[in-house]
N, C-alpha and C positions, 0 to 999 in steps of 0.2 A: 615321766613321759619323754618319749625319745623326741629328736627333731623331727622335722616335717618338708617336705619339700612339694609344695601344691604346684599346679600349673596353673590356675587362676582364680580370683574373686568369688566364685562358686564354690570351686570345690574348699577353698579356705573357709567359706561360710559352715559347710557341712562339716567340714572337719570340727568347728568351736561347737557346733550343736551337738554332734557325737560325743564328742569331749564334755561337754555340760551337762551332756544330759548321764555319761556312766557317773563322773561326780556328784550328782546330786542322786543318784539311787544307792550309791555307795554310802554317803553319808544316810540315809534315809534307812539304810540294813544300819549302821552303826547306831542309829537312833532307839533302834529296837533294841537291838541287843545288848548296849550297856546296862538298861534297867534291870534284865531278865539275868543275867548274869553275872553282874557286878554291883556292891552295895556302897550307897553312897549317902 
């Protein structure tokens, strides 16, 4: 993730929600896709 350079309490808010939220969908495909194509 590169720096960030906000101009206020707002937009930093949205910036962590945008960011939390691609992380957790990222992890949520990697969730799928270990079982379906890697055996463990």
């Amino acid at each position: 993730m590169a720096p960030s350079i906000v101009e206020n309490e707002d937009e930093f808010k949205e910036l962590v929600k945008d960011t939390f939220d691609q992380i957790t969908q990222r992890i949520s495909f990697a969730k799928k896709w270990c079982p379906e194509f890697l055996s463990f």
